[in-house]
Backbone and ligand atoms as CSV (ligand in chain L), in Angstrom:
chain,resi,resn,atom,element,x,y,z
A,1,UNK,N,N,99.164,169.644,64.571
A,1,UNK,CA,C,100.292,170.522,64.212
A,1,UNK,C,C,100.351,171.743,65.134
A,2,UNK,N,N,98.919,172.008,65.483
A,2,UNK,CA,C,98.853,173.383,66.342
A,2,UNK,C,C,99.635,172.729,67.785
A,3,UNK,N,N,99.003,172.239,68.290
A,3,UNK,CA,C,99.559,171.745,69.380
A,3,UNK,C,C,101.253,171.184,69.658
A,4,UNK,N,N,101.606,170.721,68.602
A,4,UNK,CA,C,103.120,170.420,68.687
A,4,UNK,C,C,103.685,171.797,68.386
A,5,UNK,N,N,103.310,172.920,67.503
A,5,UNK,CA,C,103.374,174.157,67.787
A,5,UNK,C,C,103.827,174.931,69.196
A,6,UNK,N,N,102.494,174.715,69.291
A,6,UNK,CA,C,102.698,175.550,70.787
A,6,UNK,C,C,103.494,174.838,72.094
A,7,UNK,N,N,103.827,173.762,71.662
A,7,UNK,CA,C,104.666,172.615,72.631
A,7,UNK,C,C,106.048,173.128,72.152
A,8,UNK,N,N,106.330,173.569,71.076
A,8,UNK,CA,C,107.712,173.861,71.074
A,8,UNK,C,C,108.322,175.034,71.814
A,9,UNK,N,N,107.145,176.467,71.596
A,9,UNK,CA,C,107.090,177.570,72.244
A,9,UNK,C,C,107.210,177.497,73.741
A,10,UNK,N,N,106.798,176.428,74.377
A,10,UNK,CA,C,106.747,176.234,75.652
A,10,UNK,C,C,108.527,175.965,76.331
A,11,UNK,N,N,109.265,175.333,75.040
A,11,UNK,CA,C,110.477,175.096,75.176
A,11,UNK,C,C,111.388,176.587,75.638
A,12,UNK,N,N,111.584,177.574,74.943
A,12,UNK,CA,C,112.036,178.599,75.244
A,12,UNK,C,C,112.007,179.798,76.220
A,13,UNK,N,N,110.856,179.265,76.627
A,13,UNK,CA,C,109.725,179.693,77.539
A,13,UNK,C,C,110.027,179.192,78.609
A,14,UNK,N,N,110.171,177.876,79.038
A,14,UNK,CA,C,111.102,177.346,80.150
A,14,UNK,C,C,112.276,177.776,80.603
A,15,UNK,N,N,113.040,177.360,79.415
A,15,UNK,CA,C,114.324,178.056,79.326
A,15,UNK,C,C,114.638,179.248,79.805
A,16,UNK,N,N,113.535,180.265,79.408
A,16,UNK,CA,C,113.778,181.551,80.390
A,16,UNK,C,C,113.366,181.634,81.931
A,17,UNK,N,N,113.043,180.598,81.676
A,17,UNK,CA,C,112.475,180.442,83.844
A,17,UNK,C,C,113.901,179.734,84.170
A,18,UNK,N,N,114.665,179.353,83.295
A,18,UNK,CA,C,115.288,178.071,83.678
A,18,UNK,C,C,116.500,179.145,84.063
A,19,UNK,N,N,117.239,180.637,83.197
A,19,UNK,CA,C,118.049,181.055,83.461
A,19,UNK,C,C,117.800,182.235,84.805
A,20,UNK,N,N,116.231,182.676,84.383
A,20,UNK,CA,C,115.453,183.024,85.877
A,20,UNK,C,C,116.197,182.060,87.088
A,21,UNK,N,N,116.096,181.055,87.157
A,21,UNK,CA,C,116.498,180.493,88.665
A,21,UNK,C,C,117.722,180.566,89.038
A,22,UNK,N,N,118.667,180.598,87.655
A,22,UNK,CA,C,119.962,181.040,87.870
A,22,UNK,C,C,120.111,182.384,88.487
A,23,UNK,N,N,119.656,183.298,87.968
A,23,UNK,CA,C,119.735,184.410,88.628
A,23,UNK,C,C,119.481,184.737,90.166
A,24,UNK,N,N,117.737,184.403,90.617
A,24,UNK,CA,C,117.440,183.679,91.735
A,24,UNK,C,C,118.530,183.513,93.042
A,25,UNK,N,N,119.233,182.123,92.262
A,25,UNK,CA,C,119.821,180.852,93.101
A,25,UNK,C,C,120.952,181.942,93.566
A,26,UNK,N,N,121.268,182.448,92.869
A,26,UNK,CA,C,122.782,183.447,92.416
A,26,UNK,C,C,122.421,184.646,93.453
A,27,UNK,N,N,121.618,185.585,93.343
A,27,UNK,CA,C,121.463,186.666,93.514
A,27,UNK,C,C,120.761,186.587,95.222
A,28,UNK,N,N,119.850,185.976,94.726
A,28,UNK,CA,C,118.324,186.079,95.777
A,28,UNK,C,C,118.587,184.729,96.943
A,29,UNK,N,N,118.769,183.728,96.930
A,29,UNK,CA,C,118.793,182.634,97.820
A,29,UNK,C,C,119.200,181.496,97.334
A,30,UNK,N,N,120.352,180.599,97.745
A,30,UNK,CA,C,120.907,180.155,97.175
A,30,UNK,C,C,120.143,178.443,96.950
A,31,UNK,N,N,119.233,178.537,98.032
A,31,UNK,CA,C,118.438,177.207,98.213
A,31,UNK,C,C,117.886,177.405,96.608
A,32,UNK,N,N,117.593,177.944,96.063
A,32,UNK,CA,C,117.086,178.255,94.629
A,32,UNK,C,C,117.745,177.216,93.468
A,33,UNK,N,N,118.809,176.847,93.961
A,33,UNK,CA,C,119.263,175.574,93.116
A,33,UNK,C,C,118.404,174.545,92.747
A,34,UNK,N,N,118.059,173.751,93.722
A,34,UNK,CA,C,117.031,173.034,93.736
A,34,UNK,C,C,115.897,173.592,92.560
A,35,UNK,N,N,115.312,174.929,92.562
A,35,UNK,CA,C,114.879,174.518,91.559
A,35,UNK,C,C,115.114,174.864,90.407
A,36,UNK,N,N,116.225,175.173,90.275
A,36,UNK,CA,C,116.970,175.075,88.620
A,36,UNK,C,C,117.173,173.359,88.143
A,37,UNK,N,N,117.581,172.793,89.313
A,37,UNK,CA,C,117.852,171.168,88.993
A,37,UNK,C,C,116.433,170.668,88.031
A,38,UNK,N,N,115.091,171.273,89.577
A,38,UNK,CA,C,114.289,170.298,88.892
A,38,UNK,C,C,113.749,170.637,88.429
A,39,UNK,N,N,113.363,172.128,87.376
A,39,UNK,CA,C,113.077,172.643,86.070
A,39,UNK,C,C,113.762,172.214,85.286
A,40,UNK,N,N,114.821,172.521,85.252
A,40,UNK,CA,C,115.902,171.632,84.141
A,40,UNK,C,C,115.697,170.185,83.744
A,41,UNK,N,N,115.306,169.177,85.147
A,41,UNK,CA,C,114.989,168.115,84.631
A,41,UNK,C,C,113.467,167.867,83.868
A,42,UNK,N,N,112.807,168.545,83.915
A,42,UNK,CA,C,111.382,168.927,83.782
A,42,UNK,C,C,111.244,168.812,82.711
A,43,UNK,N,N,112.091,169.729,81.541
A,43,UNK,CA,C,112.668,170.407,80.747
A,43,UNK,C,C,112.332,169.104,79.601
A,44,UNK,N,N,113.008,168.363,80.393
A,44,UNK,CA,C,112.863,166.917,79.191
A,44,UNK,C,C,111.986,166.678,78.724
A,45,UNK,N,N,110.768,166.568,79.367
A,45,UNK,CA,C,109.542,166.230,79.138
A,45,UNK,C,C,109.340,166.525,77.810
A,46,UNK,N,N,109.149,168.044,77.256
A,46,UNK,CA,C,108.589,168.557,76.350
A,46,UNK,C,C,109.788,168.585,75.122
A,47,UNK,N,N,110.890,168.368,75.282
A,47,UNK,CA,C,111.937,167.950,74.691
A,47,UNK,C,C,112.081,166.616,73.946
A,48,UNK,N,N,111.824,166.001,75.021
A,48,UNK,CA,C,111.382,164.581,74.245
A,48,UNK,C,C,110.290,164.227,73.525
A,49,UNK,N,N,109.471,164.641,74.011
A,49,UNK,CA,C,108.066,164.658,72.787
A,49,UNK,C,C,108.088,165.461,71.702
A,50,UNK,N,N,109.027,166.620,71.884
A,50,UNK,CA,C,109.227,167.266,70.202
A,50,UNK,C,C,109.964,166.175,69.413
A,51,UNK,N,N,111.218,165.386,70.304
A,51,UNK,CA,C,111.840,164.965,69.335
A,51,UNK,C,C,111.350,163.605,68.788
A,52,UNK,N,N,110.118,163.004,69.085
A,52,UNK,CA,C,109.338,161.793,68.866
A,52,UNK,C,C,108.205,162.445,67.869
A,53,UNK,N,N,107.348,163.058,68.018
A,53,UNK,CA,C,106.111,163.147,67.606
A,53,UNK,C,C,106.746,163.327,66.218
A,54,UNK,N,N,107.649,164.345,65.544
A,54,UNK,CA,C,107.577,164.701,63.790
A,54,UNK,C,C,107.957,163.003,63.411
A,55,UNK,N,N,108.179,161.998,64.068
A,55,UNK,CA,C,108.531,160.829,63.371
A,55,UNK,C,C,107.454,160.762,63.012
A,56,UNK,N,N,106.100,160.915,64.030
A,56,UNK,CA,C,104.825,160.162,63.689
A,56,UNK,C,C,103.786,161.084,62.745
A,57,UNK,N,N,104.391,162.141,62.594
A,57,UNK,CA,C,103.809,162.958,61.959
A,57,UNK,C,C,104.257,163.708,60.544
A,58,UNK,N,N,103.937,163.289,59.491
A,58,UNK,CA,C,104.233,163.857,57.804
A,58,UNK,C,C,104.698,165.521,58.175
A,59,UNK,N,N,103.947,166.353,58.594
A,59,UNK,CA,C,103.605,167.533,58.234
A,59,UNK,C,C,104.723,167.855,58.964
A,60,UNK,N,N,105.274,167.472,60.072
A,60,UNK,CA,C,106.369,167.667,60.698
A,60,UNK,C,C,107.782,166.932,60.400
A,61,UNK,N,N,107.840,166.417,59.490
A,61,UNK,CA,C,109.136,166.099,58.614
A,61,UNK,C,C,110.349,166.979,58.850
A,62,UNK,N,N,109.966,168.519,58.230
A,62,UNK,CA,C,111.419,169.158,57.841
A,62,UNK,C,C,111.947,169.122,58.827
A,63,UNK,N,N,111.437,169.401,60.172
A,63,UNK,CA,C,111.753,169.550,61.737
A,63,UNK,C,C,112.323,168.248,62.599
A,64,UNK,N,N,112.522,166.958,62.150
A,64,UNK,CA,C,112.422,166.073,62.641
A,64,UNK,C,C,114.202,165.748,63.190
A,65,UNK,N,N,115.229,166.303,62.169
A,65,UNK,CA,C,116.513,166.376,62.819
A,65,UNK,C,C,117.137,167.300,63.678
A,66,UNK,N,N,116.255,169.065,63.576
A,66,UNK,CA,C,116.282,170.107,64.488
A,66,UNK,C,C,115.496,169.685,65.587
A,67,UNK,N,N,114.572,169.000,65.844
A,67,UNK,CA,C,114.052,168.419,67.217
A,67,UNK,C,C,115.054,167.569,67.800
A,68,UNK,N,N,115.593,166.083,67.229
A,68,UNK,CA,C,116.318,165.510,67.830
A,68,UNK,C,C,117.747,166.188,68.162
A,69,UNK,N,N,118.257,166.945,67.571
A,69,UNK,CA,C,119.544,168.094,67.723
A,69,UNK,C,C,119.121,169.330,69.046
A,70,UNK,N,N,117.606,169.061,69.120
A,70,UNK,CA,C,117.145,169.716,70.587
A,70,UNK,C,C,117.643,168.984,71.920
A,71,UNK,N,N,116.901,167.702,71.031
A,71,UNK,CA,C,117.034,166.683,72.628
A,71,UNK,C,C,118.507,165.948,72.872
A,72,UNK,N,N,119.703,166.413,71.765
A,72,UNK,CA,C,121.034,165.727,72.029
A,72,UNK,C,C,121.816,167.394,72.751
A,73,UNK,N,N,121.405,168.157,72.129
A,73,UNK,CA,C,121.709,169.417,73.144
A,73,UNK,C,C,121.630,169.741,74.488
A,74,UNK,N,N,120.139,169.345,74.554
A,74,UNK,CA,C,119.512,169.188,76.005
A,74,UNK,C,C,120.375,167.820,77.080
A,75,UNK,N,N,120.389,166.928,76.345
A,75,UNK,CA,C,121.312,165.628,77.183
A,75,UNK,C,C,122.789,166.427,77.139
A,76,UNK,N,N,123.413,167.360,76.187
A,76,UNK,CA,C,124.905,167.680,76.439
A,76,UNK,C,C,124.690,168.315,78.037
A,77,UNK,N,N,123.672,169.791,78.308
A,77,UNK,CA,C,123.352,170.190,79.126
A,77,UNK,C,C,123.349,169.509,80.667
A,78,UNK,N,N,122.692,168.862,80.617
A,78,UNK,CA,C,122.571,167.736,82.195
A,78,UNK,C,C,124.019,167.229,82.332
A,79,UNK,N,N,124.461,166.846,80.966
A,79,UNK,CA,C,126.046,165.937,80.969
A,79,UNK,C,C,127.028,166.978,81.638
A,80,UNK,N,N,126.888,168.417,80.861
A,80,UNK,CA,C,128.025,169.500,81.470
A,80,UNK,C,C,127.939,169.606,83.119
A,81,UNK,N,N,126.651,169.432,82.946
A,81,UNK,CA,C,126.067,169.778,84.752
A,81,UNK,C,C,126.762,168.606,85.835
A,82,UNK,N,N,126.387,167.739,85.388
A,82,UNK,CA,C,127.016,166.347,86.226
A,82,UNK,C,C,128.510,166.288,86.375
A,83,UNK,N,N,128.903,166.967,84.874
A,83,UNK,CA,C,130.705,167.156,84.929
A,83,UNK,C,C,131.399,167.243,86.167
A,84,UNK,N,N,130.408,168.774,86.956
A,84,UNK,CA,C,131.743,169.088,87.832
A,84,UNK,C,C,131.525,168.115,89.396
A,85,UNK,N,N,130.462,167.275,88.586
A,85,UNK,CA,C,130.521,166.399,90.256
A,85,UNK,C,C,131.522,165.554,90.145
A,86,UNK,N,N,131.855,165.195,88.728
A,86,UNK,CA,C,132.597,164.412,88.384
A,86,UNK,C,C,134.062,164.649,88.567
A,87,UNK,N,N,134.722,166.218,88.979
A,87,UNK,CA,C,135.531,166.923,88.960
A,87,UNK,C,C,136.474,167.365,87.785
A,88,UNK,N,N,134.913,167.160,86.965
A,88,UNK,CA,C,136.016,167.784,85.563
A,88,UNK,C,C,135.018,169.525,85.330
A,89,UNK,N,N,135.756,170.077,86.057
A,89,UNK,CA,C,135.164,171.657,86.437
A,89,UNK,C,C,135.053,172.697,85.159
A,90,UNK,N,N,136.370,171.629,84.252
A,90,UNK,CA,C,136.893,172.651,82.472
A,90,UNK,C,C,135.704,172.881,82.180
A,91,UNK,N,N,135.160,171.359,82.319
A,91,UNK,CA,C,133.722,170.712,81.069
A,91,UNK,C,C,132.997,171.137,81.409
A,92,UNK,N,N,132.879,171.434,82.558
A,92,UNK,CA,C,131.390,171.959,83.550
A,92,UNK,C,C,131.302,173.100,83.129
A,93,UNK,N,N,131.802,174.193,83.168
A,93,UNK,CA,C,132.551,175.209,82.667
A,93,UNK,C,C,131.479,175.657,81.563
A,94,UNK,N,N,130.953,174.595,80.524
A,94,UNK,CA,C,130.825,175.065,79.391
A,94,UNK,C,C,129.016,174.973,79.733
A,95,UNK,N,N,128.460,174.661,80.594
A,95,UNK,CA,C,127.102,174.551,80.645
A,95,UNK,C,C,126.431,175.844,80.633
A,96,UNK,N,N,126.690,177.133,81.476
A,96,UNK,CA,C,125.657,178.136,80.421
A,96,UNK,C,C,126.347,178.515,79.114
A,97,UNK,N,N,127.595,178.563,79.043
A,97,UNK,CA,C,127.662,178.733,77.270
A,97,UNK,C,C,126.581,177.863,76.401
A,98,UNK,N,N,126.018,176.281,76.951
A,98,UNK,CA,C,125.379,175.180,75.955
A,98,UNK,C,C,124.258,175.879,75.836
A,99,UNK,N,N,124.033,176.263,77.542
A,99,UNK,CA,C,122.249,176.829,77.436
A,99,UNK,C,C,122.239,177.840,76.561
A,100,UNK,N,N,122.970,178.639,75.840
A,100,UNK,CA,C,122.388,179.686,74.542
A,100,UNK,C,C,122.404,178.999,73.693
A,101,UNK,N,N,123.301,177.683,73.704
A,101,UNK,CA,C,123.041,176.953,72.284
A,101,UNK,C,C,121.951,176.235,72.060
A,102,UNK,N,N,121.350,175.431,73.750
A,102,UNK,CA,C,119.931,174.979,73.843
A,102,UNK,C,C,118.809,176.171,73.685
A,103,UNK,N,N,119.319,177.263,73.739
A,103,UNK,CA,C,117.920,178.591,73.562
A,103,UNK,C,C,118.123,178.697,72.141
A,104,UNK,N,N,118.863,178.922,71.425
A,104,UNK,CA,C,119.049,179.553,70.183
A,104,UNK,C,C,118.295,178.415,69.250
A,105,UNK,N,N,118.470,176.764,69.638
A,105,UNK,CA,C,117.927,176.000,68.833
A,105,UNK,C,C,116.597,175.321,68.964
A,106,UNK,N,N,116.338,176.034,70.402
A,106,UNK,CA,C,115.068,175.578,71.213
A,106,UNK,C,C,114.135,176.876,70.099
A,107,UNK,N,N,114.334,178.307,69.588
A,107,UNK,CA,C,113.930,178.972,69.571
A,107,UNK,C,C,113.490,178.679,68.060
A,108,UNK,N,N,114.776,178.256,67.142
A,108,UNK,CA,C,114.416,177.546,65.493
A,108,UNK,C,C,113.416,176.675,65.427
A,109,UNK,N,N,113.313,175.787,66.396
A,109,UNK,CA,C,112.386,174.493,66.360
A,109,UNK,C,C,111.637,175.055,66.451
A,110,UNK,N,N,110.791,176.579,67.403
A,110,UNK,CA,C,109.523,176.920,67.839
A,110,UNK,C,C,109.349,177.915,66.264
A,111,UNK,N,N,110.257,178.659,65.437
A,111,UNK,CA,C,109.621,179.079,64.468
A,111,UNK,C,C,109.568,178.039,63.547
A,112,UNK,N,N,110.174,177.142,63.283
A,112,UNK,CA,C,110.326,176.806,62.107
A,112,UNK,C,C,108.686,175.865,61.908
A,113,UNK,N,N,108.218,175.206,63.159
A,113,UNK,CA,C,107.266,174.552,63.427
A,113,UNK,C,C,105.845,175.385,63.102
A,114,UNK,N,N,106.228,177.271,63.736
A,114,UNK,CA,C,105.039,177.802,63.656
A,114,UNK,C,C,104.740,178.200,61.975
A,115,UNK,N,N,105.797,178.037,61.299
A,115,UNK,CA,C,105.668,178.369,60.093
A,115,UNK,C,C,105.034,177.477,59.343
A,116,UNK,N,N,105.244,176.066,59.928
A,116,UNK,CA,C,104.916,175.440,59.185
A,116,UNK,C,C,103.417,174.741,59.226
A,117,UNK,N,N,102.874,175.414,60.564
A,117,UNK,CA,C,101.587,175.452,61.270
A,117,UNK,C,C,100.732,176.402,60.651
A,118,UNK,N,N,101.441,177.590,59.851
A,118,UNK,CA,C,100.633,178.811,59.145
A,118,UNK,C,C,100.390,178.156,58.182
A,119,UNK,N,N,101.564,177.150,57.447
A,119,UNK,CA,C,101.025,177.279,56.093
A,119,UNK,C,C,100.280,175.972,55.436
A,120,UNK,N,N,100.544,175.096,56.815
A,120,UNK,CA,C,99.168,173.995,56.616
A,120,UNK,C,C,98.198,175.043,56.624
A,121,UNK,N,N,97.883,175.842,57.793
A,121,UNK,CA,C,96.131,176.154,58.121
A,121,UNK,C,C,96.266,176.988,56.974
A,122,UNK,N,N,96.694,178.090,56.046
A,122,UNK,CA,C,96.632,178.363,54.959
A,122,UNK,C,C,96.228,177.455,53.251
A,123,UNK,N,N,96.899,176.640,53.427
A,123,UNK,CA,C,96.543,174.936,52.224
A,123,UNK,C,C,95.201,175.197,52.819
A,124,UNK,N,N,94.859,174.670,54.120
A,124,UNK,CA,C,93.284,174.208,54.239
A,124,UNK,C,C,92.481,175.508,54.135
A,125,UNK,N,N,92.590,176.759,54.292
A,125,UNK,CA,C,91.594,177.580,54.402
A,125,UNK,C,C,91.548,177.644,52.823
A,126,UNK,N,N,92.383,177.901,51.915
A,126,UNK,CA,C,92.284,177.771,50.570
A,126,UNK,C,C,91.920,176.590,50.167
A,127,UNK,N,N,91.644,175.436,50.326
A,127,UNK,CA,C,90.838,174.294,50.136
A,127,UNK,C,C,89.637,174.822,50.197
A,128,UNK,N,N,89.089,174.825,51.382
A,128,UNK,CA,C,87.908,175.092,51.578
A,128,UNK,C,C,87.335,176.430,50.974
A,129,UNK,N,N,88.328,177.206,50.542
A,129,UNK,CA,C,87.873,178.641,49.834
A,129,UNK,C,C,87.244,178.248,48.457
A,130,UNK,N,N,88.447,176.994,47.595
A,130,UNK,CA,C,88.158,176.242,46.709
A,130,UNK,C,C,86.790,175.492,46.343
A,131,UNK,N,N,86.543,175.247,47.414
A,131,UNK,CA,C,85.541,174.182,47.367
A,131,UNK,C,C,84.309,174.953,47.489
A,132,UNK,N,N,84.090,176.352,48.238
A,132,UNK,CA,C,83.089,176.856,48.147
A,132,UNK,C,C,82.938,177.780,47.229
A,133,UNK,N,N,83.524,177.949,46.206
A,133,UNK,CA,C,83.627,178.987,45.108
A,133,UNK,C,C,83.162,178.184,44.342
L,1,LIG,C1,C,123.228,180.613,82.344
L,1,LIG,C2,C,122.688,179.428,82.392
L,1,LIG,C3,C,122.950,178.403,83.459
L,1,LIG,C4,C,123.774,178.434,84.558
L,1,LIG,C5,C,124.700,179.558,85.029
L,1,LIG,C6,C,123.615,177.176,85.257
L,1,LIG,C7,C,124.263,176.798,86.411
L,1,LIG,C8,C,124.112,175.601,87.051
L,1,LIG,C9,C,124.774,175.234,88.272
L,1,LIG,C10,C,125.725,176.124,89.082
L,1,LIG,C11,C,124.377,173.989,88.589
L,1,LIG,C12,C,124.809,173.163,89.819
L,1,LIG,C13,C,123.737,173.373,90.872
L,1,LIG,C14,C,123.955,172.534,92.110
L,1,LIG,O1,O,124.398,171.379,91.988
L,1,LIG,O2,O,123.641,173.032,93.190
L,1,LIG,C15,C,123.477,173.544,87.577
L,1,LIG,C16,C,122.876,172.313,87.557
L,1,LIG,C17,C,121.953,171.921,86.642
L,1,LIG,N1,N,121.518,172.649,85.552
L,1,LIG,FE1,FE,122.107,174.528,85.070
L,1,LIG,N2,N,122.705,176.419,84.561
L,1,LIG,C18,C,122.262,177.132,83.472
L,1,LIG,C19,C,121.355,176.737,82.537
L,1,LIG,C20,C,120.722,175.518,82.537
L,1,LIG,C21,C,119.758,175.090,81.561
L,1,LIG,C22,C,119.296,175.913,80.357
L,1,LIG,C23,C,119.379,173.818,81.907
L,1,LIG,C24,C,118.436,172.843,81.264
L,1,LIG,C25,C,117.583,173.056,80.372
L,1,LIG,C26,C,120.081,173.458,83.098
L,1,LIG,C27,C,119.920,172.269,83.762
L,1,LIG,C28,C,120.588,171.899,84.893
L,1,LIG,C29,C,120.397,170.636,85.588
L,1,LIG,C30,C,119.424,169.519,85.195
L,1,LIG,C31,C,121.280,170.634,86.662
L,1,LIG,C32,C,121.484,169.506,87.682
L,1,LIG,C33,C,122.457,168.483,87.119
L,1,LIG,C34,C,122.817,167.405,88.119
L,1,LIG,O3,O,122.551,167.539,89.308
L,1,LIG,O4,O,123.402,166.400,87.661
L,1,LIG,N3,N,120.887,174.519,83.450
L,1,LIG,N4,N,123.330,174.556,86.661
């Protein structure tokens, strides 16, 4: 639980490197694209394993449709991106508006997970408080 924890935290955490390169690419050198692409694609990695592991895992239940609502967010993202190759520039248009919607829900998944990481290790420290009293 700790570990899918701190795997979610890592999500938002990207994300801010991820609008970092925007700035970067924008401001500082434009070759900097490149690596917004391939952070962004990176991105998946830990995206996709949030949205797999609460299947395999009880304790991670409540989280299991806010993870996959991570990783259909995250696929809108790449989709907006590809848009304007596609020359639909409207749609494209909407990709950093998505990315606050991928931060804002990247950010629920990382509390809602750590909460629920406190209050397992809480059950068990009171178990064991139980058991030695
Ligand atoms: C304010 C936020 C963002 C802005 C302004 C922005 C802007 C852009 C731009 C201009 C491109 C085209 C780059 C090029 O082709 O040279 C791009 C591509 C891309 N962006 Fe973003 N982006 C933002 C946030 C994000 C986030 C949060 C992610 C993913 C987590 C992301 C993932 C990608 C990917 C994967 C591509 C490449 C897509 C492809 O080549 O098909 N971006 N972005």
């Amino acid at each position: 639980m700790r570990a899918l924890s701190l795997l979610a935290w890592s999500v938002p955490l990207l994300l801010l490197g991820q609008f970092l390169t925007v700035g970067l690419a924008t401001f500082h050198d434009a070759a900097l694209w490149g690596a917004h692409i391939a952070l962004g694609s990176t991105i998946g990695l830990p995206v996709l394993i949030l949205a797999i592991l609460p299947w395999l895992m009880p304790q991670a239940r409540p989280v299991r449709w806010w993870t996959l609502a991570l990783l259909t967010i995250f696929l809108i993202q790449i989709g907006l991106a590809g848009a304007a190759e596609s020359g639909l520039t409207l749609l494209a248009a909407l990709h950093p508006v998505n990315a606050i919607v991928l931060m804002g829900t990247a950010v629920i998944v990382a509390m809602k997970l750590y909460r629920r990481e406190r209050k397992a290790r809480n059950i068990d420290l009171n178990t064991v408080l139980k058991i030695s009293s």
